[in-house]
C-alpha atoms as an extended CHARMM CRD file, in Angstrom:
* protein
*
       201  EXT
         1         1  UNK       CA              1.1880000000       28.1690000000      -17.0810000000  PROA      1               0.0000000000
         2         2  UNK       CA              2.1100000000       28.2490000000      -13.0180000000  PROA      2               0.0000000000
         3         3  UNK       CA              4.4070000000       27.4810000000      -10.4170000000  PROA      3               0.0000000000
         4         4  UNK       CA              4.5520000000       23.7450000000      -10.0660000000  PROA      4               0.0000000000
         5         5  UNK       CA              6.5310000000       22.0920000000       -6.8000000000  PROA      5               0.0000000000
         6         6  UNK       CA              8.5130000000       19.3570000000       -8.3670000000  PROA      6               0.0000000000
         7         7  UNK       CA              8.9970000000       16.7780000000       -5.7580000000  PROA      7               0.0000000000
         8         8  UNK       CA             12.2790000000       14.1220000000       -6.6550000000  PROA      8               0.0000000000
         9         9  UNK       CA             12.0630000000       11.3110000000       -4.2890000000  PROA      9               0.0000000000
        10        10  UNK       CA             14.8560000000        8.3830000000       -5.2920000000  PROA      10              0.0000000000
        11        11  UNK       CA             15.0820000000        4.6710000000       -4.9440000000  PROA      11              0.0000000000
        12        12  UNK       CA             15.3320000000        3.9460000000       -1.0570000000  PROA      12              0.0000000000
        13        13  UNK       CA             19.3960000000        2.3860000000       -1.9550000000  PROA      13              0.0000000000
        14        14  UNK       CA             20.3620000000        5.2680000000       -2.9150000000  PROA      14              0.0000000000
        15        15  UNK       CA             22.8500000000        7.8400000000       -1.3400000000  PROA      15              0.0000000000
        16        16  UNK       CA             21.1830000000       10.9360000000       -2.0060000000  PROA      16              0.0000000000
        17        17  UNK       CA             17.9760000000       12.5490000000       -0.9930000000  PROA      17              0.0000000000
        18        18  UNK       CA             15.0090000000       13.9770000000       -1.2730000000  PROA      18              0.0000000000
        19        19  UNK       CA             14.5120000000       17.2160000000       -3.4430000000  PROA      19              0.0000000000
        20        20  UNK       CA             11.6030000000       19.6400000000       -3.0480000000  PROA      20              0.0000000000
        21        21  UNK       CA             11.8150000000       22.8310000000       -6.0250000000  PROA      21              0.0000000000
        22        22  UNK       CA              9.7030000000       25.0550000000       -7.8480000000  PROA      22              0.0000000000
        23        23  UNK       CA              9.4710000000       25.2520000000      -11.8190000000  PROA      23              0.0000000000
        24        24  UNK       CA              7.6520000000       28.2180000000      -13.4930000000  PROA      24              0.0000000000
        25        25  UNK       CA              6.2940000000       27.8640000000      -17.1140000000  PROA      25              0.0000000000
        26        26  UNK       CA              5.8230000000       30.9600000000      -18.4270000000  PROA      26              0.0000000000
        27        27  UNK       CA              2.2440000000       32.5960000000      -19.3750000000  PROA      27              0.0000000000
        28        28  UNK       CA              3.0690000000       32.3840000000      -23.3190000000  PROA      28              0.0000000000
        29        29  UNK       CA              1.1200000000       31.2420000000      -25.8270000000  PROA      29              0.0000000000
        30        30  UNK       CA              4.0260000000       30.1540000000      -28.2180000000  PROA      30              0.0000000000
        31        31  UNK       CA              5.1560000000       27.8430000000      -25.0000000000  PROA      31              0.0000000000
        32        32  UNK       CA              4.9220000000       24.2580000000      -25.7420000000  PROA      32              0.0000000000
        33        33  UNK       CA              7.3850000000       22.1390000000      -23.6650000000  PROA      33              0.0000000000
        34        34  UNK       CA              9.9750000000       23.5460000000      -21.1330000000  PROA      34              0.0000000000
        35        35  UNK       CA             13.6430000000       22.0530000000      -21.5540000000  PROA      35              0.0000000000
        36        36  UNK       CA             16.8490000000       22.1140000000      -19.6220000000  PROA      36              0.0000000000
        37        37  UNK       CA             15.6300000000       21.6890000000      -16.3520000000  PROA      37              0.0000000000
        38        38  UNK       CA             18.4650000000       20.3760000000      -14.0190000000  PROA      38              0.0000000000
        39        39  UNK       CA             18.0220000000       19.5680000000      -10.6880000000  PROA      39              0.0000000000
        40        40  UNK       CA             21.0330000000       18.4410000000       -8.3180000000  PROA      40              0.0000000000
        41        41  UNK       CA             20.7060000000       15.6820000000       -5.7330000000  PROA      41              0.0000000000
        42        42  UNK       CA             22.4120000000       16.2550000000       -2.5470000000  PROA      42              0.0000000000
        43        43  UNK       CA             23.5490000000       13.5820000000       -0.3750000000  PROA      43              0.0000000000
        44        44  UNK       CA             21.7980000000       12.0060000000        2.4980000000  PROA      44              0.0000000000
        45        45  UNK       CA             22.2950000000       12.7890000000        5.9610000000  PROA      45              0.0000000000
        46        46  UNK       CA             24.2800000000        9.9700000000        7.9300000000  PROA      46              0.0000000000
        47        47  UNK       CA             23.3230000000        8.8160000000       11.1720000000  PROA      47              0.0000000000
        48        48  UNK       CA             26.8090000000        7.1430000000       12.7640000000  PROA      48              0.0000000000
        49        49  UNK       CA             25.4110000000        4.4610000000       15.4880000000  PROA      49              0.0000000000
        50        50  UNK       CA             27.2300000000        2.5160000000       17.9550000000  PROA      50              0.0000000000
        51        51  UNK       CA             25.0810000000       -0.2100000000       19.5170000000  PROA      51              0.0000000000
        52        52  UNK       CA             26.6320000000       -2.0850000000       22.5860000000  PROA      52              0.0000000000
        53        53  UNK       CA             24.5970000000       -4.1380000000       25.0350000000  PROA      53              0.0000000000
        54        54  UNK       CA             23.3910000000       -3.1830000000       28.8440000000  PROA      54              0.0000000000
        55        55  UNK       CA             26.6130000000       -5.1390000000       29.8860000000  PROA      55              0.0000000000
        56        56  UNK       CA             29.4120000000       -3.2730000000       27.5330000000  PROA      56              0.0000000000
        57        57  UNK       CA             29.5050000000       -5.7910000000       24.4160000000  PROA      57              0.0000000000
        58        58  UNK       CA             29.2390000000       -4.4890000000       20.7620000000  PROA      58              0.0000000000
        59        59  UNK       CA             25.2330000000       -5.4000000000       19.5020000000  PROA      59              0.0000000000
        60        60  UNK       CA             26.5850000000       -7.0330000000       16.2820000000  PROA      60              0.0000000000
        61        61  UNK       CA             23.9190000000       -8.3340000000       13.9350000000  PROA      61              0.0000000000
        62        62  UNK       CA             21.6710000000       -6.0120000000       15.1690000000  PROA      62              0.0000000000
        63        63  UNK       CA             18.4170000000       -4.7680000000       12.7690000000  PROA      63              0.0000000000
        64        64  UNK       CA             18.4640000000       -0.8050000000       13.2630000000  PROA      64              0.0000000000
        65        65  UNK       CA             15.1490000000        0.9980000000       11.7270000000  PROA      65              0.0000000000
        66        66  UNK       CA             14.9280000000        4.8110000000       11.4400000000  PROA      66              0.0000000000
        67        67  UNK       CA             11.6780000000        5.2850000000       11.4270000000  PROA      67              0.0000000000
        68        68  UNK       CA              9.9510000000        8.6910000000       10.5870000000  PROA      68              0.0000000000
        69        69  UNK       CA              7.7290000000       10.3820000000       13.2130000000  PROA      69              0.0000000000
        70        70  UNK       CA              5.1730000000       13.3180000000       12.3610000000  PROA      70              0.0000000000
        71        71  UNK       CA              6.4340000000       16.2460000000       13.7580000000  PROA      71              0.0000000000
        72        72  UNK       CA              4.5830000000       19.2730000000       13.4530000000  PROA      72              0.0000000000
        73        73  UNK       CA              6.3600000000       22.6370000000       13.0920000000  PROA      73              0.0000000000
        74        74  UNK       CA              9.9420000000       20.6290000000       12.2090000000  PROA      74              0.0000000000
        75        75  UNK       CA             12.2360000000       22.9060000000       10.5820000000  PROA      75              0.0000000000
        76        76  UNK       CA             11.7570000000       21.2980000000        7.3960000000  PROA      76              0.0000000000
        77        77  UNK       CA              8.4810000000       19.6850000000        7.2730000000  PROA      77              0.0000000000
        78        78  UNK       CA              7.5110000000       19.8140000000        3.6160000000  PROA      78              0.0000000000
        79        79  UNK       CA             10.9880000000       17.4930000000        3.5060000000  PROA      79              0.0000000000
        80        80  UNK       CA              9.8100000000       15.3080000000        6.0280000000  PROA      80              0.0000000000
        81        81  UNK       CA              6.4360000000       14.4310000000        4.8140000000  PROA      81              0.0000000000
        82        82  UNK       CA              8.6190000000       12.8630000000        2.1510000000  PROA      82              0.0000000000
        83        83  UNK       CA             11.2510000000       11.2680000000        4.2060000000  PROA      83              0.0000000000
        84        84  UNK       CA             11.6680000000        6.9480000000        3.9920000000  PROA      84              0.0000000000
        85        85  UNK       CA             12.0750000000        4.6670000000        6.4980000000  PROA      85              0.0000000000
        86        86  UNK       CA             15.9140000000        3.2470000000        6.4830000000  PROA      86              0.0000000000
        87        87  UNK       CA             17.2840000000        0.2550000000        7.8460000000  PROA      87              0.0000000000
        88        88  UNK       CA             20.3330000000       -1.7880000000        8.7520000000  PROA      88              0.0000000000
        89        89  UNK       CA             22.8340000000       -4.2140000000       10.5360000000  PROA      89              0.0000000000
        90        90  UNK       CA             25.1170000000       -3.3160000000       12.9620000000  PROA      90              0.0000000000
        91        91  UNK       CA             28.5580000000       -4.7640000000       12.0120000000  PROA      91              0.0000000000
        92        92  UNK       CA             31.3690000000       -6.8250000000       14.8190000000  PROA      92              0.0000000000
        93        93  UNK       CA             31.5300000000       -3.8550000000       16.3830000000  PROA      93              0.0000000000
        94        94  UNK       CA             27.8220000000       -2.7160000000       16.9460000000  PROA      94              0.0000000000
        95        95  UNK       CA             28.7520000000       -0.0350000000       14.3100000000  PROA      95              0.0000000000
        96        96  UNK       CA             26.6960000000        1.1740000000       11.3370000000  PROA      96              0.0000000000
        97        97  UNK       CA             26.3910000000        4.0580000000        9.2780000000  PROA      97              0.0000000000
        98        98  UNK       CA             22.5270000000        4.8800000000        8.5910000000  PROA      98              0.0000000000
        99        99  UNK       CA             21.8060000000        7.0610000000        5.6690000000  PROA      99              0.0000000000
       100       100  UNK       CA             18.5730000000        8.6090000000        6.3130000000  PROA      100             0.0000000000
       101       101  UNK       CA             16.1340000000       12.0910000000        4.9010000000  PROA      101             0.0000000000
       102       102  UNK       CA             15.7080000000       15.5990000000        6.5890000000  PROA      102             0.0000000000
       103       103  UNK       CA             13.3850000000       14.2230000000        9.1240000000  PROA      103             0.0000000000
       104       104  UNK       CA             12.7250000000       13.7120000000       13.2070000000  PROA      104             0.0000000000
       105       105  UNK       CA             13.3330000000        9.6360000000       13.6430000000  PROA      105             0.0000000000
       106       106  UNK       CA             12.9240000000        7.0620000000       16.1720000000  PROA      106             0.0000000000
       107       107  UNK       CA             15.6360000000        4.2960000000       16.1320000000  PROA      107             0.0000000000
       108       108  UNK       CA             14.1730000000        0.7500000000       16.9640000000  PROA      108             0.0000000000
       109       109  UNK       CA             17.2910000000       -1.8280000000       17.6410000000  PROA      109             0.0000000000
       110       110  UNK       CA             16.2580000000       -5.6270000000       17.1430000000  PROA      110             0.0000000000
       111       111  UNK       CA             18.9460000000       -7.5530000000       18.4230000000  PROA      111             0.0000000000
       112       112  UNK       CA             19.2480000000      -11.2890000000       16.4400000000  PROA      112             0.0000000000
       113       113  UNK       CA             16.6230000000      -13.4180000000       18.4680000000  PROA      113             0.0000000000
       114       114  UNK       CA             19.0090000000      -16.0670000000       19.6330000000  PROA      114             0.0000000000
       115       115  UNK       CA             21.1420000000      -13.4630000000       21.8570000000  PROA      115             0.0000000000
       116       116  UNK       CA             18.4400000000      -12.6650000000       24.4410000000  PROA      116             0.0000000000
       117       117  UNK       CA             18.8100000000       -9.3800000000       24.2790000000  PROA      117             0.0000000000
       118       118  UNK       CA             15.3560000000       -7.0460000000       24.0560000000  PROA      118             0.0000000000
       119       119  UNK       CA             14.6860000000       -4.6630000000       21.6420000000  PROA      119             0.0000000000
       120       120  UNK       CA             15.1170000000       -1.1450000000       22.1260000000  PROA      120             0.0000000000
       121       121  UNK       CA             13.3190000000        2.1380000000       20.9400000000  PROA      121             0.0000000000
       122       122  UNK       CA             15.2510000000        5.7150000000       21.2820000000  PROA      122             0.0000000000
       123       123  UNK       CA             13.3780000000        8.9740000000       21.7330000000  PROA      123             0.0000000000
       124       124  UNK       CA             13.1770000000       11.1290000000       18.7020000000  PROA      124             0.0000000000
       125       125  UNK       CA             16.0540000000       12.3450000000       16.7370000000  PROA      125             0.0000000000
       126       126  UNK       CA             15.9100000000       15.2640000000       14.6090000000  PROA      126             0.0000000000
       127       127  UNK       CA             17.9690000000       15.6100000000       11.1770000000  PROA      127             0.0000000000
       128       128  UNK       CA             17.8040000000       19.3420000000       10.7130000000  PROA      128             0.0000000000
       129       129  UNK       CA             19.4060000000       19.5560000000        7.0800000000  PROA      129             0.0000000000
       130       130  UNK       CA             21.3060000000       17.7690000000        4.1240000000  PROA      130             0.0000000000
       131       131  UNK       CA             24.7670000000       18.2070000000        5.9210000000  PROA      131             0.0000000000
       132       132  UNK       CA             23.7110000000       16.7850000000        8.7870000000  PROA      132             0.0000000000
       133       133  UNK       CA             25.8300000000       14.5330000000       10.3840000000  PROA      133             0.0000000000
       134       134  UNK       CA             26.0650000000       12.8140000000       14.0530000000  PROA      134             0.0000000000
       135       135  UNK       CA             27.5590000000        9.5790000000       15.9460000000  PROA      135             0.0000000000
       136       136  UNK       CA             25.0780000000        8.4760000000       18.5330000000  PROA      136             0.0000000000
       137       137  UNK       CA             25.6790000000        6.1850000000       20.9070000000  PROA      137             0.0000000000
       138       138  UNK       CA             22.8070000000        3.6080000000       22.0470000000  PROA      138             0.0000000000
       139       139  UNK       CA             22.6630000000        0.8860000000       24.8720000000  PROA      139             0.0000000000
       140       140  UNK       CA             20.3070000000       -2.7470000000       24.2350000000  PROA      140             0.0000000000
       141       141  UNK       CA             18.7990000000       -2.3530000000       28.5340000000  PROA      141             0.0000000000
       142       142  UNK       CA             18.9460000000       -5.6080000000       30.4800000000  PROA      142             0.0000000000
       143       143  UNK       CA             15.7560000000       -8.3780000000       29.2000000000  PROA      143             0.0000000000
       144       144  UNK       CA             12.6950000000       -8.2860000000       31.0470000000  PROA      144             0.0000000000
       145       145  UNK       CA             11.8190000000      -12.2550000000       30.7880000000  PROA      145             0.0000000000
       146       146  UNK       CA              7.8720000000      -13.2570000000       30.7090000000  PROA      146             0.0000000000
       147       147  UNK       CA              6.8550000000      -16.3650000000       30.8460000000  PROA      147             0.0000000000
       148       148  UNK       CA              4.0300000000      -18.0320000000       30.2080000000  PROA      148             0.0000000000
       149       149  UNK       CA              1.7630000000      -21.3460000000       28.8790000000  PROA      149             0.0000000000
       150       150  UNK       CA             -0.9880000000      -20.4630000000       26.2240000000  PROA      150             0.0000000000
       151       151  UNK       CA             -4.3910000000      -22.7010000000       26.0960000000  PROA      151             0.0000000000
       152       152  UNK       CA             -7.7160000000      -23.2220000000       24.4100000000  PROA      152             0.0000000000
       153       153  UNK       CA            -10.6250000000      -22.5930000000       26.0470000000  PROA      153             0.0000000000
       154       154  UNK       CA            -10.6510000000      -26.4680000000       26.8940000000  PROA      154             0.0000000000
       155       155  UNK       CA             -7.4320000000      -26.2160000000       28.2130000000  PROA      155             0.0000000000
       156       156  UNK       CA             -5.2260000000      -28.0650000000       25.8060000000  PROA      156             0.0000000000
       157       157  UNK       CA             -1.7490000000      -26.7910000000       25.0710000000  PROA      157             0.0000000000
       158       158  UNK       CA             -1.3950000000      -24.5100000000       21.4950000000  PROA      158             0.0000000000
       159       159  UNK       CA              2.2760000000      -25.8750000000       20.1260000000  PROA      159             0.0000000000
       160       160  UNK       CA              3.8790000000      -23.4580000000       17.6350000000  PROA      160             0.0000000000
       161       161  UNK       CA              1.9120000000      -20.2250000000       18.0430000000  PROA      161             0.0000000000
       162       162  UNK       CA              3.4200000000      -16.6490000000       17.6110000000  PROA      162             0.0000000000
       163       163  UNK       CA              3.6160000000      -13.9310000000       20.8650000000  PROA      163             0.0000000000
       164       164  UNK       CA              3.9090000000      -10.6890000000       19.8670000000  PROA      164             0.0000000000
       165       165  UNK       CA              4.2900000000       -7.4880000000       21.8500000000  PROA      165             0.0000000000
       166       166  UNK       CA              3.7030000000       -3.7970000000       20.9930000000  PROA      166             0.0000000000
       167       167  UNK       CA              5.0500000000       -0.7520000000       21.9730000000  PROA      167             0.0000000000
       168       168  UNK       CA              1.6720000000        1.6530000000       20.7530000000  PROA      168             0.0000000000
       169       169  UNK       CA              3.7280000000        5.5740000000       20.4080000000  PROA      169             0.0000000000
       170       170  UNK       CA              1.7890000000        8.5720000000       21.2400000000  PROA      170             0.0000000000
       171       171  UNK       CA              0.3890000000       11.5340000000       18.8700000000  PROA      171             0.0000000000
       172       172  UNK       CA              0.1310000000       11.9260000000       16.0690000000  PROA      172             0.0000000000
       173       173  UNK       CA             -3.0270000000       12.1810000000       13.6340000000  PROA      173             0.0000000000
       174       174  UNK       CA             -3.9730000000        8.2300000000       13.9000000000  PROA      174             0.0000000000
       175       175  UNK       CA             -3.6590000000        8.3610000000       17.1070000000  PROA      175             0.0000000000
       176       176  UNK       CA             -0.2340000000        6.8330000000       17.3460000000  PROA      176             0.0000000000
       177       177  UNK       CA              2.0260000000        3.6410000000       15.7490000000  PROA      177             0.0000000000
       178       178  UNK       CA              2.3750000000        0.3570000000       16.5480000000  PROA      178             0.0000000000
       179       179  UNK       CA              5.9090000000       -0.6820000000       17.1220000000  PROA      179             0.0000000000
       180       180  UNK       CA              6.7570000000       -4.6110000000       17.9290000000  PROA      180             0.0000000000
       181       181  UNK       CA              9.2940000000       -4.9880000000       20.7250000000  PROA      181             0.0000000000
       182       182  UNK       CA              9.3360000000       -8.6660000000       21.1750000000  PROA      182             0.0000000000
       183       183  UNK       CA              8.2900000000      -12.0620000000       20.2290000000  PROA      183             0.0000000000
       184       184  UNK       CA              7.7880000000      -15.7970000000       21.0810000000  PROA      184             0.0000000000
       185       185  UNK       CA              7.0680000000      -19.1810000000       19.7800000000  PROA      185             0.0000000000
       186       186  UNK       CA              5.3760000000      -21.6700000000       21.9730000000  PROA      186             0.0000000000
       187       187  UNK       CA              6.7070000000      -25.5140000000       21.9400000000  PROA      187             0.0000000000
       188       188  UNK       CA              4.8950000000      -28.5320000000       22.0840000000  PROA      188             0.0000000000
       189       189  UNK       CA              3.3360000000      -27.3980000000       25.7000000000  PROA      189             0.0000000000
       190       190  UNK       CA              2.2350000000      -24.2280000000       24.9640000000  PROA      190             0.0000000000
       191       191  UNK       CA              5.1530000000      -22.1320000000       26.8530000000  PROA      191             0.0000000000
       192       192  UNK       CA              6.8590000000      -19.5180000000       26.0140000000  PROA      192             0.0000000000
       193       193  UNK       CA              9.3900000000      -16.6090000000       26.7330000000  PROA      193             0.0000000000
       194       194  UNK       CA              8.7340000000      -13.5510000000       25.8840000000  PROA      194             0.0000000000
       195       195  UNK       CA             12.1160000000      -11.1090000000       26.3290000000  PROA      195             0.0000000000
       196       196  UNK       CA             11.1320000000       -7.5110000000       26.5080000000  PROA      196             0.0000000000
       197       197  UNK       CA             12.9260000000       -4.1460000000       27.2090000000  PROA      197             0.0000000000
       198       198  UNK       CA             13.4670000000       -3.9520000000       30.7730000000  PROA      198             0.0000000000
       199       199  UNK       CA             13.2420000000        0.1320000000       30.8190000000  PROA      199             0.0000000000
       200       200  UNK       CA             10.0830000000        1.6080000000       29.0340000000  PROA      200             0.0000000000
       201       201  UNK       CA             10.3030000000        3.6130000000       25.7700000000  PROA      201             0.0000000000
């Protein structure tokens, strides 16, 4: 016998969200199961994005990732300690409909390696309730090109090793994520190019 919060958390494909309710079973001693519970899924918020590059082309084939943040004293937090990580690819026309949870989000946009283009990292975006819905406009900033040659510590060229870069966020209670912004292979010499977001995050 109690109040019991029934959490309902479906697949990640699905449309519809997360549902946080109460169910009360009753101080009786005759009370062996409870039956005809119902609980009604509402649909997920929809983030509309338009992706276009620092020099006015659509971002097509683009990787978008709403990524939850901890945010403390959100409107909703019990919703958002639940909400999922959702991801997709930005059509021809650097459009794509994200459906995401009641949550505050960061948007990381990785462009398809062979255009160039850096990845970019929005500040946070706050989806206040089921209804929400909102078209947001984002712009891929001009490259920031490093270059470099990697060796051993005798000085011989390392062929066909990875270069990654981090973006490390602030807050939160471990002290912050890791978020990877770029990466590079090096050829037979050792050198790479490492293409990273001009502006900071």
């Amino acid at each position: 016998p109690g109040t019991f919060q029934v959490t309902i958390t479906p697949a990640a494909s699905s449309d519809h969200g997360i549902l946080i309710t109460q169910v009360e079973i009753p101080d009786d001693e005759t009370t062996r199961s409870i039956r005809g519970q119902a609980f009604i899924l509402k649909k997920r918020p929809v983030l509309e994005l338009t992706v276009d590059t620092f020099n006015g082309f659509p971002a097509d084939n683009t990787d978008v990732q709403a990524i939850p943040l901890e945010a403390a004293g959100f409107i909703a937090q019990e919703l958002a300690r639940h909400a999922r990580t959702s991801q997709g690819l930005t059509d021809w026309d650097g459009f794509l409909e994200l459906p995401v949870d009641v949550a505050r989000y960061e948007l990381l946009m990785r462009p398809a390696p062979h255009t160039g283009f850096p990845h970019a990292l929005t500040s946070s975006i706050d989806v206040t309730h089921p209804g929400f819905n909102q078209s947001i406009g984002i712009t891929i900033p001009p490259p920031a090109i490093i270059t470099g040659q990697l060796r051993d510590a005798d000085g011989r060229s390392l062929g066909g090793a990875t270069i990654r870069a981090y973006h490390l966020t602030s807050g939160g209670k471990n002290g912050g994520q890791l978020r990877r912004v770029g990466e590079a292979f090096t050829d037979d010499e050792g050198r790479y190019q490492l293409v990273l977001p001009s502006t900071p995050f």
